[in-house]
C-alpha positions, -999 to 999 in steps of 0.1 A, spaced: 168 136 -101 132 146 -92 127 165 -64 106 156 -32 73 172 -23 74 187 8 46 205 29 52 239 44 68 226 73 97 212 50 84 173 59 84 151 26 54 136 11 51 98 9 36 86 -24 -5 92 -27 -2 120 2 -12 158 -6 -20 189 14 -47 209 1 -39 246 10 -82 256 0 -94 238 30 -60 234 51 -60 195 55 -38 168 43 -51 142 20 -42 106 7 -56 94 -23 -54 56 -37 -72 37 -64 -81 4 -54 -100 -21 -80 -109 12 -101 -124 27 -67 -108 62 -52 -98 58 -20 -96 95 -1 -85 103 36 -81 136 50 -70 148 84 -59 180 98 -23 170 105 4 148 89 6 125 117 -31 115 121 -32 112 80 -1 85 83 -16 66 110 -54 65 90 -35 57 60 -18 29 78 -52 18 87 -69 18 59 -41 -2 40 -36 -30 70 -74 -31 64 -72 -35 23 -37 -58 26 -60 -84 53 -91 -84 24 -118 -63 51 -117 -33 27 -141 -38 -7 -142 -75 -2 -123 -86 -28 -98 -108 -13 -104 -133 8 -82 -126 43 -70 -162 41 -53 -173 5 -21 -187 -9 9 -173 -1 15 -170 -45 -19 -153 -46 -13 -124 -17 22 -116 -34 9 -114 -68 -22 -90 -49 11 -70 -29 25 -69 -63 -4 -51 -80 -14 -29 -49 15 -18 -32 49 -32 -45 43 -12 -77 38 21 -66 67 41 -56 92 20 -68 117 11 -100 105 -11 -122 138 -29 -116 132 -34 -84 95 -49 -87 113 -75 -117 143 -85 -87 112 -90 -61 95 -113 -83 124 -133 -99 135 -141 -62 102 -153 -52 98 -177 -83 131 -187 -78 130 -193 -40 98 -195 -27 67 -202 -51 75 -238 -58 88 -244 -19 59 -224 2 42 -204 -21 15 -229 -22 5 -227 13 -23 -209 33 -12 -174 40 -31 -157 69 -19 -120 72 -22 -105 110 4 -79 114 -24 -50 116 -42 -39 146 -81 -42 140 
């Protein structure tokens, strides 16, 4: 098994999270529609809650424009699917995620208007 990245403090890395020892600052990096996406901050804690942020912000469609904030429910999971279901996890686990959703829920409420508003603005 691989082993976690931890910072000097012994805290683990999530995926897309760095420290950068040159300047002392933690970073996040994501690629999003062939764009790098950078954060920095000083400590971990303020680069988790910017990071949280910024990918509320991307997941509702107010980052890039690219997606609309209102859209089917089958069109925001196949966009989850491609921006955040695939990184980080077994492949096997992204093929059980969607053959339960075609087999439970595209046909049923897949088809409705999806309007996501779990983030904070």
């Amino acid at each position: 098994m691989a082993e976690k990245r931890k910072d000097n403090q012994g805290r683990n890395f999530k995926t897309g999270e760095y420290y950068d020892s040159k300047n002392k600052r933690y970073m996040f990096r994501k690629m999003i529609d062939g764009e790098r996406i950078t954060i920095t901050a000083p400590d971990l804690v303020e680069l988790r809650k910017q990071e949280n942020d910024l990918l509320c912000r991307i997941d509702r469609g107010n980052k890039l424009n690219t997606r609309n904030a209102r859209m089917t429910l089958n069109a925001y999971f196949d966009f989850w699917m491609e921006t955040f279901a695939k990184s980080g996890r077994k492949a096997t686990t992204c093929t059980n995620y969607k053959s339960y959703y075609n087999t439970y829920i595209k046909n049923t409420i897949g088809k409705k208007q999806f309007v996501y508003a779990l983030c904070k603005e």
